[in-house]
C-alpha positions as CSV (number, residue, x, y, z in Angstrom):
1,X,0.0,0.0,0.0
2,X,1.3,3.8,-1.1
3,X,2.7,5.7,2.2
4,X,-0.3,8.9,2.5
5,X,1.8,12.1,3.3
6,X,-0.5,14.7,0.9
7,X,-2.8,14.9,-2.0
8,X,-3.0,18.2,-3.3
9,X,-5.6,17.5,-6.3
10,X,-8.7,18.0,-8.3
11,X,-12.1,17.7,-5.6
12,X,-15.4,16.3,-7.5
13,X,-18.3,17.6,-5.9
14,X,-20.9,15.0,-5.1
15,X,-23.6,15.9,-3.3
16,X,-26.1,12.9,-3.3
17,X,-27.1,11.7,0.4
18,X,-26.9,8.1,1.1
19,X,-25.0,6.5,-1.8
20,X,-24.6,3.2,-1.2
21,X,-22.2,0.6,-1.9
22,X,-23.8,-0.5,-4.9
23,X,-24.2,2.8,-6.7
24,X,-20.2,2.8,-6.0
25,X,-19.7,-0.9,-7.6
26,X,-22.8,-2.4,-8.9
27,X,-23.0,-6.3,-8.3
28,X,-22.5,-7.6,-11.8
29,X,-18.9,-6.5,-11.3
30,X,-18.6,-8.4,-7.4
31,X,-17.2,-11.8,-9.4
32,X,-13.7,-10.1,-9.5
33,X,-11.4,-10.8,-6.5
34,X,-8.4,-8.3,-8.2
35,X,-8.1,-4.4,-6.8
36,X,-7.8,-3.1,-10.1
37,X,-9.8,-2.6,-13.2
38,X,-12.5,-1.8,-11.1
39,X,-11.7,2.2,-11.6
40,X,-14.0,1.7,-14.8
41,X,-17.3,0.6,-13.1
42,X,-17.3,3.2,-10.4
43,X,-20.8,4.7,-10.4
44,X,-21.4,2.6,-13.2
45,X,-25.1,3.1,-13.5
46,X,-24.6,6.8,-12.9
47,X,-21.9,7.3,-15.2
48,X,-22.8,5.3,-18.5
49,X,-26.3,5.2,-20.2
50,X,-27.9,1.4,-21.1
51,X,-25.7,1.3,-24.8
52,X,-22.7,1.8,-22.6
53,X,-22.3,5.7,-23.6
54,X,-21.1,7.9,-20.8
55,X,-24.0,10.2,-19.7
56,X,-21.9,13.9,-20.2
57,X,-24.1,15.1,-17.2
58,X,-22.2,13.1,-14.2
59,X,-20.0,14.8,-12.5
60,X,-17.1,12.2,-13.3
61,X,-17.4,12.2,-16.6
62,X,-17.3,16.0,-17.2
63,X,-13.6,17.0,-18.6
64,X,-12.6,19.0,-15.4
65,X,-13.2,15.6,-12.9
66,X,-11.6,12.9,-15.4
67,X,-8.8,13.2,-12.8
68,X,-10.0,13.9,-9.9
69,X,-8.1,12.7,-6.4
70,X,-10.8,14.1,-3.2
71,X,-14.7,13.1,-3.6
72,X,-16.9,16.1,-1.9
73,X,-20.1,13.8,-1.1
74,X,-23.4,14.6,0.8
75,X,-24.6,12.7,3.8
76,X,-24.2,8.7,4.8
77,X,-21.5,8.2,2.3
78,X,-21.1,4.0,1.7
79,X,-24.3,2.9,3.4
80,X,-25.5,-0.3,2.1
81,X,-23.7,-3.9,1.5
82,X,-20.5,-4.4,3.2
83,X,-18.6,-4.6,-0.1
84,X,-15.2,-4.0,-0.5
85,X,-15.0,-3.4,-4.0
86,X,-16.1,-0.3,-3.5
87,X,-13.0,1.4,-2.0
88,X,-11.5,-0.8,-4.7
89,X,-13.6,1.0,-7.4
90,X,-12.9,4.1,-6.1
91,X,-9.0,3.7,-5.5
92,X,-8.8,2.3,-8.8
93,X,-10.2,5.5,-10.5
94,X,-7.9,7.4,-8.6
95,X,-9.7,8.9,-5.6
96,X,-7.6,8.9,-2.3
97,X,-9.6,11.3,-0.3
98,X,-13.6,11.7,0.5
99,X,-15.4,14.1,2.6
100,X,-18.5,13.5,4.0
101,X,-20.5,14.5,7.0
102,X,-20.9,10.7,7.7
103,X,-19.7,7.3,6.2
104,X,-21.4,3.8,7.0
105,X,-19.3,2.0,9.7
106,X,-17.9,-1.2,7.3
107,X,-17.1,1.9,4.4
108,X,-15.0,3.7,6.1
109,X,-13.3,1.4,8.1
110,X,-12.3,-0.4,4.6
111,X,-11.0,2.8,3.1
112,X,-8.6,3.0,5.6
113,X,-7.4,-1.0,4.7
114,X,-6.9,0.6,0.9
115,X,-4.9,3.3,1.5
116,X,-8.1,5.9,1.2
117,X,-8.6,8.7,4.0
118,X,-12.6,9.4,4.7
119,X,-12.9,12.5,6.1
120,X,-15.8,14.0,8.8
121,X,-16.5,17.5,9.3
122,X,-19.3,19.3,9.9
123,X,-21.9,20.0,7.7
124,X,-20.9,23.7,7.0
125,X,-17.5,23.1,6.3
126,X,-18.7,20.4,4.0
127,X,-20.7,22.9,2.1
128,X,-17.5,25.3,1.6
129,X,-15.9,22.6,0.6
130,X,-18.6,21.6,-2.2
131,X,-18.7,24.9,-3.2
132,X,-14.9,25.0,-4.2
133,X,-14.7,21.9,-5.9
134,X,-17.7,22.9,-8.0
135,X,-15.4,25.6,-9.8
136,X,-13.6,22.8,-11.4
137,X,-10.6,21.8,-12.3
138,X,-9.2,25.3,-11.3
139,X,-9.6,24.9,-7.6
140,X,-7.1,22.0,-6.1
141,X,-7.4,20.7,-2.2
142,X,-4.8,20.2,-0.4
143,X,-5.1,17.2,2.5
144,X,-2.1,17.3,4.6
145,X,-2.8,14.2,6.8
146,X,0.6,14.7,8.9
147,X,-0.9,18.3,10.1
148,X,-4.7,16.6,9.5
149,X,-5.8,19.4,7.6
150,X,-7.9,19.8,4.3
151,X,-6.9,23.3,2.5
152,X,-9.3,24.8,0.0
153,X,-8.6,26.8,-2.9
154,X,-9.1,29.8,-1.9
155,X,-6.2,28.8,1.3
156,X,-9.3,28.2,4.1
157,X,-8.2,25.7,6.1
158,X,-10.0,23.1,7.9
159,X,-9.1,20.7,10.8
160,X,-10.5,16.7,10.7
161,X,-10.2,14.0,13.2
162,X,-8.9,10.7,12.8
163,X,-8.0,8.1,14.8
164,X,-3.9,7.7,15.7
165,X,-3.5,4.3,14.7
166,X,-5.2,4.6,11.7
167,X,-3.2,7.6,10.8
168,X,0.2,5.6,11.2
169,X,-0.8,3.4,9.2
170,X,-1.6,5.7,6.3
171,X,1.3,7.7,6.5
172,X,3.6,4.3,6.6
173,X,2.0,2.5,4.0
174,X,0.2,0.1,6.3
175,X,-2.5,-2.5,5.3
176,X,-3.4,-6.0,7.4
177,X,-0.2,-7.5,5.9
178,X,2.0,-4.7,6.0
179,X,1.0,-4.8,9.7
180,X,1.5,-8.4,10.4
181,X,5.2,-8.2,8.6
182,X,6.7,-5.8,10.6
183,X,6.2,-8.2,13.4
184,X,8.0,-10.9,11.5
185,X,11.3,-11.4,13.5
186,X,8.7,-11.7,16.6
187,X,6.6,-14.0,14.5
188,X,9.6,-16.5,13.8
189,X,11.4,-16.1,17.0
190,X,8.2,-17.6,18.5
191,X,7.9,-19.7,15.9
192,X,11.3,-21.4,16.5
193,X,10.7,-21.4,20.0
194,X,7.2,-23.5,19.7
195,X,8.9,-26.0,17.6
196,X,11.9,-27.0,20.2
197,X,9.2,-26.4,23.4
198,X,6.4,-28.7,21.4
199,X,8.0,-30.5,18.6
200,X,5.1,-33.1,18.2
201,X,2.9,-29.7,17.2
């Protein structure tokens, strides 16, 4: 997993309330077990009309957000299914950062397994925040997660929570097995130790 320092980049605005997990990744495209290639589908039924077009309307699609980095969404962010191709759709296109008043529980806590940083505030500074990513491609946030703060275009300057441990982990790179490695010298000196103590194991 990619270390998270900063993402200075293009912000989408997205203001939809309660988009679920299969509005991220529909479940046609669940038979995959690989992280990539999913970019494609994101917002699938959103983004492309029933011949496969791209509807020009959605936000994604509109020149200024083909390469956007921070998702500006409304309310409840993730609800639905506990699918974790959907942080995998999303990383794939190339978001690394969402903002949200709220993100379902299972959501958010996967982001943070794929190198993604969901961000709360309030729902005011939410709103300033929509408003300056809808100027375009123009206006580029800055999220400094060392300093946790999200920097509009403009230079205003909000504060986020996050939780320590999950903030070490993004800044070093850190997934479940990037975790479990650094404790490998532990892990085999135990090992060792188990098989001379209990060598019939």
């Amino acid at each position: 997993m990619d270390k998270f320092t900063k993402v200075t980049g293009i912000a989408a605005p997205m203001p939809l309330v309660n988009i679920d997990t299969d509005m991220i990744i529909p479940k046609q495209f669940l038979k995959t077990i690989k992280r990539s290639g999913l970019g494609v589908h994101a917002f699938d039924e959103m983004r492309y009309d029933d011949d496969g077009n791209e509807n020009p309307d959605f936000v994604l699609n509109k020149p200024a957000y083909r390469e956007a980095q921070v998702l500006v969404a409304g309310d409840n962010f993730g609800c639905g299914s506990s699918r974790e191709h959907a942080p995998w759709a999303l990383a794939d296109f190339g978001i690394r950062v969402i903002v949200s008043t709220s993100f379902a529980d299972i959501f958010y806590n996967n982001c943070f397994k794929n190198g993604m940083l969901p961000i709360v505030l309030p729902e005011e500074q939410v709103q300033v925040l929509m408003k300056d990513a809808e100027k375009g491609a123009n206006a580029r946030m800055e999220i400094d997660l060392e300093n946790q703060t999200i920097t509009a275009s403009d230079g205003e300057s909000f504060s986020f929570d996050i939780d320590p441990f999950r903030k070490h982990c993004l800044l070093e790179g850190l997934d479940d097995i990037g975790l479990t490695m650094e404790k490998a010298a532990a892990i085999d000196t135990f090992e060792s130790q188990a098989s001379q103590s209990r060598p019939w194991v």
